[in-house]
C-alpha positions in Angstrom: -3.6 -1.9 29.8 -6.6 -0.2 28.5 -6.9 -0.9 24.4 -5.6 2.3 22.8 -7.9 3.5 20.3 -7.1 2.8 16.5 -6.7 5.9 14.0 -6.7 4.1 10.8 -4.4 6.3 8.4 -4.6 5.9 4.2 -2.0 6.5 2.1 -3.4 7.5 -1.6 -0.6 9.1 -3.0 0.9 6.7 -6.1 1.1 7.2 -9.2 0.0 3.9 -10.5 1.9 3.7 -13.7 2.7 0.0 -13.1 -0.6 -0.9 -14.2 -0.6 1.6 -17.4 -2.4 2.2 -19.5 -5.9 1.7 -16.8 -3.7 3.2 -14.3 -2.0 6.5 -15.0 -1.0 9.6 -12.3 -4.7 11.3 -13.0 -6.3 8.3 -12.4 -3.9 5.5 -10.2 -5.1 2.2 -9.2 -6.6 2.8 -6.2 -9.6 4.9 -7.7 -10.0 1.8 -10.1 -12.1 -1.0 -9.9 -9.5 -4.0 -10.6 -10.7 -7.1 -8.5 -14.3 -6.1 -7.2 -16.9 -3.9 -8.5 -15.6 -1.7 -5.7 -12.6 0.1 -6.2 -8.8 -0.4 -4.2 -9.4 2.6 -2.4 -13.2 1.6 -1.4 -12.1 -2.1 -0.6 -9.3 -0.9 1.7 -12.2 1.6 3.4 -14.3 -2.0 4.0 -11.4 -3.5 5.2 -11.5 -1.2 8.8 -15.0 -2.2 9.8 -15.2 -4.5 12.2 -12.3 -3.4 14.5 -12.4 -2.5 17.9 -11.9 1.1 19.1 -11.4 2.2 15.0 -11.5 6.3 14.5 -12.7 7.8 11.5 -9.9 7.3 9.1 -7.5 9.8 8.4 -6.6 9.7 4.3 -3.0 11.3 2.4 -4.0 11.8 -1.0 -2.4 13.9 -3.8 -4.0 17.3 -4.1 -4.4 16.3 -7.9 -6.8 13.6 -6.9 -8.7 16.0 -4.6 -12.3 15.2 -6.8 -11.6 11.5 -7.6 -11.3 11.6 -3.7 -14.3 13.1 -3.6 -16.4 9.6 -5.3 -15.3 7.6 -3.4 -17.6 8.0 -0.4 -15.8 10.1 2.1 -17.8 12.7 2.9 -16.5 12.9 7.1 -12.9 11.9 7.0 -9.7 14.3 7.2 -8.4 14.3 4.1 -5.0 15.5 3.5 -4.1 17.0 0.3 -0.5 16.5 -0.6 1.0 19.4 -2.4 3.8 17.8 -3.8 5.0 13.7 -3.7 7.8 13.6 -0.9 7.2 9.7 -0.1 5.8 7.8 2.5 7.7 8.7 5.5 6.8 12.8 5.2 3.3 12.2 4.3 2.7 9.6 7.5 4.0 12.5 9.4 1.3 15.2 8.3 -1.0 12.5 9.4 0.9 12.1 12.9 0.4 15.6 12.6 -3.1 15.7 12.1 -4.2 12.8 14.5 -6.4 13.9 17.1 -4.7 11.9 19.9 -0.7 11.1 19.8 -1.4 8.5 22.2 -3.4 6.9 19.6 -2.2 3.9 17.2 -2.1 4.5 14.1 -2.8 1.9 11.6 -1.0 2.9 8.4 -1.6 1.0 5.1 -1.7 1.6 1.4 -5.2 2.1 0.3 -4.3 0.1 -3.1 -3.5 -3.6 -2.1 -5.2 -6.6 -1.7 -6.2 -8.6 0.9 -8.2 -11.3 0.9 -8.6 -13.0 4.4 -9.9 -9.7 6.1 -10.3 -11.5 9.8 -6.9 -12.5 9.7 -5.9 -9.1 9.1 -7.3 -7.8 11.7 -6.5 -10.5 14.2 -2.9 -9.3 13.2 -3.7 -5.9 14.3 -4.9 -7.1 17.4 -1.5 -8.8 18.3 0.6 -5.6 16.9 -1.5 -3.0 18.7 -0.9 -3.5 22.0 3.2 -3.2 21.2 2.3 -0.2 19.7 0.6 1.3 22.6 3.5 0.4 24.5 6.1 2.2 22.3 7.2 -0.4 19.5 6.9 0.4 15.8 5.3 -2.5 14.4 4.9 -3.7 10.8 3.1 -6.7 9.4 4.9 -9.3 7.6 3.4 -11.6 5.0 3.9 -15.1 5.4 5.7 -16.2 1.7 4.4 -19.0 -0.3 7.3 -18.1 -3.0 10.3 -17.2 -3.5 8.9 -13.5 -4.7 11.7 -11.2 -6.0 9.4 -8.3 -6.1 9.4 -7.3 -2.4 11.7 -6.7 0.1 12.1 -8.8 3.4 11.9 -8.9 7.1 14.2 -11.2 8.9 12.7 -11.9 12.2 14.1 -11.9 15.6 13.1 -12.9 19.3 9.1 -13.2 19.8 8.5 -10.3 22.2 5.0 -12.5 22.6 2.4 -14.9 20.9 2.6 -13.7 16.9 4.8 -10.7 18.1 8.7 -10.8 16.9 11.3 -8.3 16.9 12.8 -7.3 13.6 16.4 -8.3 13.4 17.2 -6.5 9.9 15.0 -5.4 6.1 16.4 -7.1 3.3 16.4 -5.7 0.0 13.9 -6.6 -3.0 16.1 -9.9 -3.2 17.3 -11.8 -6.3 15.7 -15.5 -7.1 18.9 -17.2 -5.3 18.9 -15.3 -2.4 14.8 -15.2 -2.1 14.8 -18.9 -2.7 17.7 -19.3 0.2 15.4 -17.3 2.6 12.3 -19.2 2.1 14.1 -22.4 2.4 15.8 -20.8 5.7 12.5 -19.7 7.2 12.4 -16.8 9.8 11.6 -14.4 6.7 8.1 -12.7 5.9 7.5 -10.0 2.9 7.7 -6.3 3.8 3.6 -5.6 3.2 4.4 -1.7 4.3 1.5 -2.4 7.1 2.3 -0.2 9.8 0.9 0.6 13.5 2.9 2.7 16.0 1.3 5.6 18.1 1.6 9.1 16.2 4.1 10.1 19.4 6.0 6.9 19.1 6.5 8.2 15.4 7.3 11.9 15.9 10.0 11.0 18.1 11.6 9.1 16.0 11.6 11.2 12.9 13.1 13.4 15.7 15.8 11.1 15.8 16.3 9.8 12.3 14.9 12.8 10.8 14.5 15.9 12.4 14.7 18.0 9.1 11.5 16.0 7.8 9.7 16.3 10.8 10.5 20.3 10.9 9.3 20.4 7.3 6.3 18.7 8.3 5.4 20.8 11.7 5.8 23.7 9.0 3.5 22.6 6.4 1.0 21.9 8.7 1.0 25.2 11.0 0.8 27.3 7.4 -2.2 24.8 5.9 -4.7 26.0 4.7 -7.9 24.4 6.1 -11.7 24.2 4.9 -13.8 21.6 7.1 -12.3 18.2 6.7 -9.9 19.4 4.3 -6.3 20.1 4.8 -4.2 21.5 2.3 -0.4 21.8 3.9 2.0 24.4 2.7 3.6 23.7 -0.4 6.9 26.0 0.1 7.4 24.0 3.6 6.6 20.6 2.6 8.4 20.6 -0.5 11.6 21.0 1.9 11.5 18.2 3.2 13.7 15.2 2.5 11.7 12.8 0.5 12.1 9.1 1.7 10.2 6.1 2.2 9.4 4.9 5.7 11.1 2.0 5.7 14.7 3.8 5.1 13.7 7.1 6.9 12.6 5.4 10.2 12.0 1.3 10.3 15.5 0.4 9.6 17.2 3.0 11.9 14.9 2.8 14.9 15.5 0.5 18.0 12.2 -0.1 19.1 10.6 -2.4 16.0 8.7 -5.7 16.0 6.8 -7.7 13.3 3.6 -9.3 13.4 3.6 -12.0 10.9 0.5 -13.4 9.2 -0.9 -14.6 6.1 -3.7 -13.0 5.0 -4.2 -13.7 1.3 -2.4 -10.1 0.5 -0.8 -8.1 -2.4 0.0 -5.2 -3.6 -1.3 -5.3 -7.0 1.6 -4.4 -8.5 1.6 -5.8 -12.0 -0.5 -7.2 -14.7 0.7 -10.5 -13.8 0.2 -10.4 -10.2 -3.9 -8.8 -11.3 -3.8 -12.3 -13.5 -2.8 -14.4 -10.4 -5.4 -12.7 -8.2 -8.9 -12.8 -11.1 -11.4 -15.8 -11.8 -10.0 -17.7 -15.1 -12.1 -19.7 -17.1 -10.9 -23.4 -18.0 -7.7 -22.2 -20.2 -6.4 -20.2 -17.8 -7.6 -16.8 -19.2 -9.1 -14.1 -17.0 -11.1 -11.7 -19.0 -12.6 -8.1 -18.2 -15.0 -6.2 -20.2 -15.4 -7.0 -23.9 -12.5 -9.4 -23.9 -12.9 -12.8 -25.9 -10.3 -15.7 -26.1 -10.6 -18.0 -28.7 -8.5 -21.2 -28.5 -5.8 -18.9 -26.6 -4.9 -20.1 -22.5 -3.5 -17.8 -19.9 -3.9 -14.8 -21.0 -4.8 -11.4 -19.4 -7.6 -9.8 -21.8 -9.2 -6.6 -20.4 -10.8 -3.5 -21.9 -12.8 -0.8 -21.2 -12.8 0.7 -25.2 -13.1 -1.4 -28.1 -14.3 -5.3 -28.0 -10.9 -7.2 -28.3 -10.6 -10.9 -29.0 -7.2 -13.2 -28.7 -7.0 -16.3 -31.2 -4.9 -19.0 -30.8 -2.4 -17.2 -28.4 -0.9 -18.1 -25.3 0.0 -16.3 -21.8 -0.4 -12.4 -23.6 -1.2 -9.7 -21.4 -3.7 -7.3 -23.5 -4.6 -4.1 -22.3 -6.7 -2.0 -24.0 -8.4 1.9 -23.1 -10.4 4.2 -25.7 -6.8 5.5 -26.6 -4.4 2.8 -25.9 -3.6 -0.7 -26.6 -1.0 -2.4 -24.8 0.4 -6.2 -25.6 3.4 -7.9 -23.7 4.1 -11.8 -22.7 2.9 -13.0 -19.3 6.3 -13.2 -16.9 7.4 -9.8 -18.3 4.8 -7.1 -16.9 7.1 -4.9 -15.3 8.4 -3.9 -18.3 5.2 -1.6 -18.8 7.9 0.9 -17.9 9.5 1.1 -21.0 5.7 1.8 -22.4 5.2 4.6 -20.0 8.6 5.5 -21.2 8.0 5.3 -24.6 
């Protein structure tokens, strides 16, 4: 069959508080620069060039991020301005929505994560996308090095074709026993939340699964208000719609879904510890940012962008500082950054 063109779609609606205090819901972590002088949002951009057939991206942000949208460079893409946060499955459907083509697959990815081995990403795509064109709602899977507790999992099925395997079932964010057991099993790859399935393949089966989203949606859309590249959906309508992530809305009630797996050098950023795993360290261990200064300290997470901060004689601290916060925890126990947010 003819290669269906690719209508890259971004989701930029988080809130970011995981990475508090640098991250916070006026300014998440996709609009900051974290591993590269660009920022997540500008790397993920990058990350389409190269691939055959690729549309101008379509991008889902949150309408309070309309002018940090606005620096980072894209000037000629449909932007769709959230009204209110409904998750992920009601804001890919405005952009289903919104595609110029239903025929065409969408490639649907969080514009915060990391990935580092960009041609294998989109040699991925290139084994998903003809599936999609075809009818199959395809997700990548990450290839696990660990037994990570922090994601949830794909069990994989029958190969439909070279790289190419249904999805037999999603597992829950697992504990350490039963993420150890799976990587010992095999057959297992992280949920990335890397989708591609045509915008019709998708409508139909909100349909299905969730015809009161997909109503809310339609709705939202028909009463938007529109000024050149901008869409701005209907807040009334949208905010009637169920709010659910994709993966419980649609992936794991559909018939019709396959995983590409691959390993690709990928996360989703989504601590201080996983931003220490991913940074240059110097000899001890310590990755520093800004003016950050260990002193007989090893594996620590220094980084600031306020006051000069220096660590003596201290091991594996995260410190995190801004012009008007300071934040200090042990390595191994970043996600409790909630409580601070809390607090």
């Amino acid at each position: 069959r003819p290669m269906a063109a690719l209508q890259p779609v971004l989701l930029s609606g988080g809130s970011g508080t995981r990475l508090w205090p640098h991250s916070r819901g006026d300014r998440p972590k996709q609009f900051i620069a974290l591993t590269d002088e660009r920022t997540m949002f500008q790397l993920t951009l990058n990350r389409i060039d190269g691939i055959t057939g690729s549309a101008s991206p379509i991008i889902v942000a949150n309408a309070a991020h309309a002018d940090l949208m606005r620096d980072q460079g894209v000037p000629d893409m449909t932007i769709i301005l959230e009204p209110c946060a409904r998750n992920t499955a009601p804001a890919i459907a405005l952009a289903a929505l919104a595609a110029e083509n239903p025929k065409h697959v969408m490639l649907v990815m969080a514009s915060d994560h990391v990935i580092a081995d960009v041609p294998a990403f989109h040699a991925a795509i290139e084994r998903a996308r003809p599936f999609a064109a075809d009818g199959w709602l395809m997700t990548l899977g990450i290839e696990p090095d660990s037994p990570e507790t922090g994601y949830g999992y794909i069990a994989l099925g029958d190969a439909l074709g070279a790289g190419v395997q249904k999805v037999d079932r999603f597992v829950e964010k697992p504990d350490l026993a039963r993420a150890t057991a799976m990587l010992a099993e095999g057959g297992h790859v992280w949920n990335a939340s890397i989708f591609l399935f045509s915008a019709r393949a998708f409508l139909d089966a909100l349909a299905i699964h969730q015809p009161n989203m997909l109503a809310a949606a339609r709705r939202a859309m028909a009463e938007a208000a529109r000024d050149g590249n901008i869409i701005r959906p209907s807040e009334d309508a949208f905010a009637a719609s169920p709010s659910d992530s994709i993966d419980y809305a649609v992936m794991e009630r559909a018939d019709k879904v396959a995983c590409a797996p691959v390993s690709m050098g990928w996360s989703d950023v989504g601590s201080w510890d996983a931003l220490h795993a991913l940074a240059i360290k110097d000899a001890s261990g310590n990755a520093l940012h800004g003016a950050s200064y260990a002193i007989e300290a090893s594996g620590c997470l220094i980084r600031t962008d306020g006051p000069s901060v220096t660590v003596v004689g201290a091991q594996d601290l995260i410190v995190i500082a801004t012009a008007d916060e300071v934040l200090i925890l042990p390595r191994g126990r970043s996600q409790d950054v909630r409580k601070a947010v809390a607090a």
